[in-house]
TITORBA-951241 format. One line per 8 residues: number of its first residue (from 1); their letters; for each residue x, y, z of C-alpha. Coordinates in steps of 0.5 Angstrom, whole numbers, padded with zeros to 4 digits. Layout:
% TITORBA-951241
NUM	A	X/Y/Z  ...
//
This chain:
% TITORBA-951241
1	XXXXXXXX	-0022/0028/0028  -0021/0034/0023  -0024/0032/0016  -0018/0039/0013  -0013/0040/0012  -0007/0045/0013  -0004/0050/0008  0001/0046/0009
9	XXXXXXXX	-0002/0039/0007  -0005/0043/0001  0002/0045/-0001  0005/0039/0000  -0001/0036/-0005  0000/0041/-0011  0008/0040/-0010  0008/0034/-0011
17	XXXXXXXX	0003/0033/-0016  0007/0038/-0020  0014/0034/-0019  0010/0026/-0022  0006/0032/-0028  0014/0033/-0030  0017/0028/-0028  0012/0021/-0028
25	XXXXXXXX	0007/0023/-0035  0004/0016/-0038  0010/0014/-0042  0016/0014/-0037  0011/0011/-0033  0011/0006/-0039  0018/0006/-0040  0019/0004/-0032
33	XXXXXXXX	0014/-0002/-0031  0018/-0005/-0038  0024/-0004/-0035  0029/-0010/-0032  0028/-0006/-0025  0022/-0004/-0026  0022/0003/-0024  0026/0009/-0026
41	XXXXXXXX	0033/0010/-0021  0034/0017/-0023  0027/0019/-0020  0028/0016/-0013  0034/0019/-0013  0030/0026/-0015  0024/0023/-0010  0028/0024/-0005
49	XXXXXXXX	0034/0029/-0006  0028/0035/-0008  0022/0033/-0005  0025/0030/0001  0019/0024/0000  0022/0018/0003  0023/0022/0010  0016/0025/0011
57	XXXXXXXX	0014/0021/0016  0020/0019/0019  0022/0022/0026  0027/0027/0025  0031/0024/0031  0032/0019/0025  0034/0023/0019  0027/0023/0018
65	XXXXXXXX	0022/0030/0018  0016/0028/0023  0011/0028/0019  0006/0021/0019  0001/0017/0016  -0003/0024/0014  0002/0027/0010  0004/0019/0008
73	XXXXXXXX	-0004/0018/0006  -0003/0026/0002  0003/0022/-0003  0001/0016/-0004  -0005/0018/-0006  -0001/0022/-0011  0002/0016/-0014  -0004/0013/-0014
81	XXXXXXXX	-0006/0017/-0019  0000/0016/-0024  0001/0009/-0022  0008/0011/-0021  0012/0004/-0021  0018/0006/-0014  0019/0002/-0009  0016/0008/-0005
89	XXXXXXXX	0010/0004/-0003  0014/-0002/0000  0019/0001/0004  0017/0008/0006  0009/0005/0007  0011/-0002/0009  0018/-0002/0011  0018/0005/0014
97	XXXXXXXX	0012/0005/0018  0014/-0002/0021  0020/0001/0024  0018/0007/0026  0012/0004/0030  0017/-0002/0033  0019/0002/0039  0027/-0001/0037
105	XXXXXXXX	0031/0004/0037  0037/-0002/0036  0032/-0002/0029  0030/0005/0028  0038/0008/0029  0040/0003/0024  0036/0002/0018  0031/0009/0018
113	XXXXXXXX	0036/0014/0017  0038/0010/0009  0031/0009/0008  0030/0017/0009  0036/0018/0005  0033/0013/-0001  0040/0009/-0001  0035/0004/0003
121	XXXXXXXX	0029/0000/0000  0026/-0005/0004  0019/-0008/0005  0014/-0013/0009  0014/-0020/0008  0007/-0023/0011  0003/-0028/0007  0004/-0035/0005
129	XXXXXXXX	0002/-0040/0000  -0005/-0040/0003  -0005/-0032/0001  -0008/-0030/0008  -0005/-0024/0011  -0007/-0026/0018  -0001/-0026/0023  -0004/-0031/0026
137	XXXXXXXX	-0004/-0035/0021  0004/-0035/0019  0007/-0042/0020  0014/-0039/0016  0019/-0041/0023  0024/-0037/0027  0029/-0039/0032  0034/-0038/0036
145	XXXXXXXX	0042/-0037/0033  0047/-0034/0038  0045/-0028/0038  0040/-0027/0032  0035/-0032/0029  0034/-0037/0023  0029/-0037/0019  0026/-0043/0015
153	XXXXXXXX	0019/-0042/0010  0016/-0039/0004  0013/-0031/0003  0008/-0030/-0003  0006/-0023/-0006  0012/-0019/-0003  0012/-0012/-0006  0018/-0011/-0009
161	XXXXXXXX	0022/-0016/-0005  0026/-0019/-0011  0030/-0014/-0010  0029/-0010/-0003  0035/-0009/0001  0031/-0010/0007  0026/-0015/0008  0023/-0015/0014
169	XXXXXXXX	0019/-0022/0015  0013/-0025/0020  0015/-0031/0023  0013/-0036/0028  0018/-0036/0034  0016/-0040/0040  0013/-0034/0044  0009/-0033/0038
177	XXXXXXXX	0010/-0029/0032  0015/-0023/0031  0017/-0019/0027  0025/-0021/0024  0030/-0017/0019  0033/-0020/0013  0038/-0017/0009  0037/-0018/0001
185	XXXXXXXX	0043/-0021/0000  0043/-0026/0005  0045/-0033/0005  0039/-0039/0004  0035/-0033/0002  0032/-0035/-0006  0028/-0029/-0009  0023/-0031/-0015
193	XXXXXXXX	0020/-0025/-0018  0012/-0027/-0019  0009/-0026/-0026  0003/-0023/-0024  -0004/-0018/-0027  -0001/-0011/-0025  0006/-0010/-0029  0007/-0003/-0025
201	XXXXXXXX	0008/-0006/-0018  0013/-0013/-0018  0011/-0018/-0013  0016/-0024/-0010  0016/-0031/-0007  0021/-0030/-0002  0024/-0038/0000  0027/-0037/0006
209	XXXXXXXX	0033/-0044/0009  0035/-0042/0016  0037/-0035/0013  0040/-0030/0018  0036/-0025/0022  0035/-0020/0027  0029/-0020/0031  0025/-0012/0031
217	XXXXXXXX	0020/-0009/0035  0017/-0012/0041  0020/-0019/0045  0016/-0025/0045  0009/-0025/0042  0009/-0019/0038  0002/-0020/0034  -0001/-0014/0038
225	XXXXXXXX	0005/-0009/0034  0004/-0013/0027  -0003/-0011/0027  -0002/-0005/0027  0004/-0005/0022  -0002/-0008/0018  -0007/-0002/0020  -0002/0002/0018
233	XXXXXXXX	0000/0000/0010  -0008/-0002/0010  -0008/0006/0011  -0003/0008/0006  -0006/0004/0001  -0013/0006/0002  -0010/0013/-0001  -0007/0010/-0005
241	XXXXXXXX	-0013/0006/-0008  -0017/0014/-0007  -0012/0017/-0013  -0012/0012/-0018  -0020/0012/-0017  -0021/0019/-0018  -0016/0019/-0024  -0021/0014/-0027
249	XXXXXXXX	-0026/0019/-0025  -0023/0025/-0028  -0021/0021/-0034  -0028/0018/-0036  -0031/0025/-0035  -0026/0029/-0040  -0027/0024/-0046  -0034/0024/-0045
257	XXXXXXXX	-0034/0031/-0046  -0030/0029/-0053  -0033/0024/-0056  -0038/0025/-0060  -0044/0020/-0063  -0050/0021/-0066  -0048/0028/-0066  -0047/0030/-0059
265	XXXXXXXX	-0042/0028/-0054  -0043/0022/-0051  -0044/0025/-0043  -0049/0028/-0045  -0053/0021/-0046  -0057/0019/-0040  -0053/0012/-0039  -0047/0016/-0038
273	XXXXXXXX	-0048/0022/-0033  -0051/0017/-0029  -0045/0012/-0029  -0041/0019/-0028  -0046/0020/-0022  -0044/0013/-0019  -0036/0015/-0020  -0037/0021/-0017
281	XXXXXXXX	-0041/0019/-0011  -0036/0013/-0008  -0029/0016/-0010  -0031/0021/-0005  -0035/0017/-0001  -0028/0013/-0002  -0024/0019/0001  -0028/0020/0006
289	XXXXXXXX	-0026/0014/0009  -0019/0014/0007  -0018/0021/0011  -0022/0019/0016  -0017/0013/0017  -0011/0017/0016  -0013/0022/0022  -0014/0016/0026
297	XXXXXXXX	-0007/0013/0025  -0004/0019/0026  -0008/0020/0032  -0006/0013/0035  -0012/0012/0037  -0013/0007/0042  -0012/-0002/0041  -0009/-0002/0035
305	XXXXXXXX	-0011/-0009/0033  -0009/-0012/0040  -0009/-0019/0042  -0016/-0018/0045  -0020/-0014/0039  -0021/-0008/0041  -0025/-0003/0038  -0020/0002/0038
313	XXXXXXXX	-0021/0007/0033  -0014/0006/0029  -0017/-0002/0027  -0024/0000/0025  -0022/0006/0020  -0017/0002/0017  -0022/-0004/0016  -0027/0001/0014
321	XXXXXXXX	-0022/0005/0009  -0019/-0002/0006  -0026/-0005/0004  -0030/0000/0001  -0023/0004/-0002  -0022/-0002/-0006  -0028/-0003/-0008  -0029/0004/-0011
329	XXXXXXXX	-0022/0003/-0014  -0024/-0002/-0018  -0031/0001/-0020  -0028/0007/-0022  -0024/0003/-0026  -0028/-0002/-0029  -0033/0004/-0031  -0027/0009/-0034
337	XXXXXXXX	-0026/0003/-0039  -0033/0002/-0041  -0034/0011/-0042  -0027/0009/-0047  -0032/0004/-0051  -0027/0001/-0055  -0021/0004/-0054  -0021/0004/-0047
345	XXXXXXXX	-0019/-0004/-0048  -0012/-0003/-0053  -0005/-0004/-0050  -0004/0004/-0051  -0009/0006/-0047  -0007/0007/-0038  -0015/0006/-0037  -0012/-0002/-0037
353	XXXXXXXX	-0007/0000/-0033  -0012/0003/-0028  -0016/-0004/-0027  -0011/-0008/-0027  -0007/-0004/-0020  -0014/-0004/-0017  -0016/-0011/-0018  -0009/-0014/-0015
361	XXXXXXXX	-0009/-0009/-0010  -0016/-0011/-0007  -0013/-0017/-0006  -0006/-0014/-0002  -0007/-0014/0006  -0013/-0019/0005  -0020/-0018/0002  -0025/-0013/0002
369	XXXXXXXX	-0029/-0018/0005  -0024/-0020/0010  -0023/-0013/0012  -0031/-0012/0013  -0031/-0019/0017  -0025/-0016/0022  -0030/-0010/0022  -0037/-0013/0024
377	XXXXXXXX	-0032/-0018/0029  -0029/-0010/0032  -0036/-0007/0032  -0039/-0015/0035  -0043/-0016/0029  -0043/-0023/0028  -0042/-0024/0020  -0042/-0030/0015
385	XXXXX	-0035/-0034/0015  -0031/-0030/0010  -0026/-0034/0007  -0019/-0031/0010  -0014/-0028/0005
//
């Protein structure tokens, strides 16, 4: 594992930069998040007609450009730190990836190239009412139908599945749970748009009556593949979480230079320069571990959460990364509202907006407690039960 990046990645970082800098500043980020879809059409038009961002990860032989989970990492955190509301994270970290991961070529051939193209949007449909992200514990059903299946159950907290084009669902088939395709406009599919905390990244509850799918991915027991799906979107959403905390950090230390008490700037106070310290040491700590897991996806290193827990490198750094990333996301957000004083707690301020992403995101893919739970089982450390989700 190399800890540098290219010329390349670095070119890539300030480009896209630039692009949300023009494109995405904080009142059309507003604007979007207020908007009926909750994201501005033009832009993800722009994302991938200019920048290319939708097939970056994608294999070329599928519209895409061959880049991975580094160059995905590079602009998710981007968009972290604008808290860009798109459908990117759902289609082209969730959906993307587990089509490009399945090995289906059926699957990849059919759906990859519109997602490359930004005519597609799709996205990952796993936890149930319960709120577990575990694979084993999904009870939504499959069965057989000529030559597809039938599925009967309901999905909670899916990214932006009220309006996906795609919507790939883990349900229970009698070999055991697998991955199934379901178009957004399917019958006995009803979609309900969650009110939930972060108004820049929508969730769904997905009611599935015997709706009509296709099987995606691997045949029988696939739980192997979904949880490397899982490690892969627990990846993205690491450098995502990385993004918004160091916009939080750089935030806190610019208008502590600024304000003025008693005189003086108030990072000149003690108080402040250690919580600036504090920021400082996780986010990069948060870094660290999110590139760390960023190489080891593209690596595709070794077990990648198969049936036996395997210690692979791939599980063990996205356990790694998904706790203590949305850990320091939520610090350095909870610390940036505290240096604003009173004005980081009104509505015009994003320092809200911030906490609010880091607080529903540590709860996407399973908690920080989850994740340091499946990592003490990877590493055969035994650890107090934490409760799944």
């Amino acid at each position: 594992m190399t800890a540098a990046f290219t010329e390349e990645h670095e070119e890539l970082r300030a480009t896209v930069r630039r692009f949300l800098a023009d494109k995405a500043p904080s009142d059309a980020v507003r604007r979007s998040m207020e908007s009926a879809r909750g994201h501005d059409p033009r832009l993800w038009r722009q994302m991938a007609d200019q920048l290319g961002l939708h097939g970056l990860a994608l294999p070329q032989e599928y519209g895409g450009f061959g880049g991975g989970p580094v160059e995905l990492g590079i602009v998710m955190e981007e968009l972290g730190r604008v808290l860009l509301p798109s459908p990117y994270f759902a289609t082209v970290a969730l959906a993307g990836q587990a089509l490009a991961a399945s090995g289906d070529d059926t699957a990849r051939a059919r759906w990859l190239p519109a997602i490359a193209d930004g005519s597609l949007t799709g996205t990952l449909a796993l936890a149930e009412a319960d709120g577990s992200w575990r694979v084993e514990d999904v009870t939504a059903s499959a069965v057989p139908d000529g030559g597809g299946w039938r599925l009967s159950g309901t999905k909670m907290f899916v990214v932006d599945g009220h309006s996906a084009d795609l919507l790939l669902v883990v349900a229970r088939a009698d070999a055991g749970p697998a991955l199934f395709a379901v178009d957004g406009d399917a019958a006995g599919l009803t979609r309900t748009r969650l009110e939930t905390l972060d108004p820049t990244r929508r969730l769904a509850r997905l009611d599935l009556d015997g709706a009509r799918a296709l099987g995606v991915g691997p045949a029988g027991d696939a739980t192997a593949y979904l949880r490397t799906v899982l490690d892969l979107a627990a990846v993205a959403l690491a450098a995502e979480q990385v993004g918004g905390a160091r916009a939080c950090l750089d935030a806190a230390v610019e208008y502590a230079k600024v304000r003025v008490q008693f005189g003086r700037p108030v990072g000149s106070f003690q108080a402040v320069k250690h919580k600036c310290a504090d920021m400082l040491l996780k986010v990069e700590a948060a870094r660290s571990a999110a590139y760390h897991a960023m190489s080891a996806a593209a690596d595709g290193a070794g077990g990648a959460g198969g049936a036996d827990g395997g210690t692979g490198a791939l599980p063990v750094a996205a356990a790694i990364a998904a706790a203590y990333c949305a850990d320091a996301f939520t610090h350095a957000a909870k610390e940036n509202v505290q240096i604003h004083g009173g004005i980081g707690y009104t509505w015009e301020h994003d320092a809200h907006l911030h906490l609010k992403r880091a607080k529903s995101s540590e709860q996407l893919f399973g908690s920080p407690a989850t994740h340091r739970e499946r990592l003490a089982d990877l590493v055969g450390i035994s650890a107090p039960s934490a409760t799944k989700g």
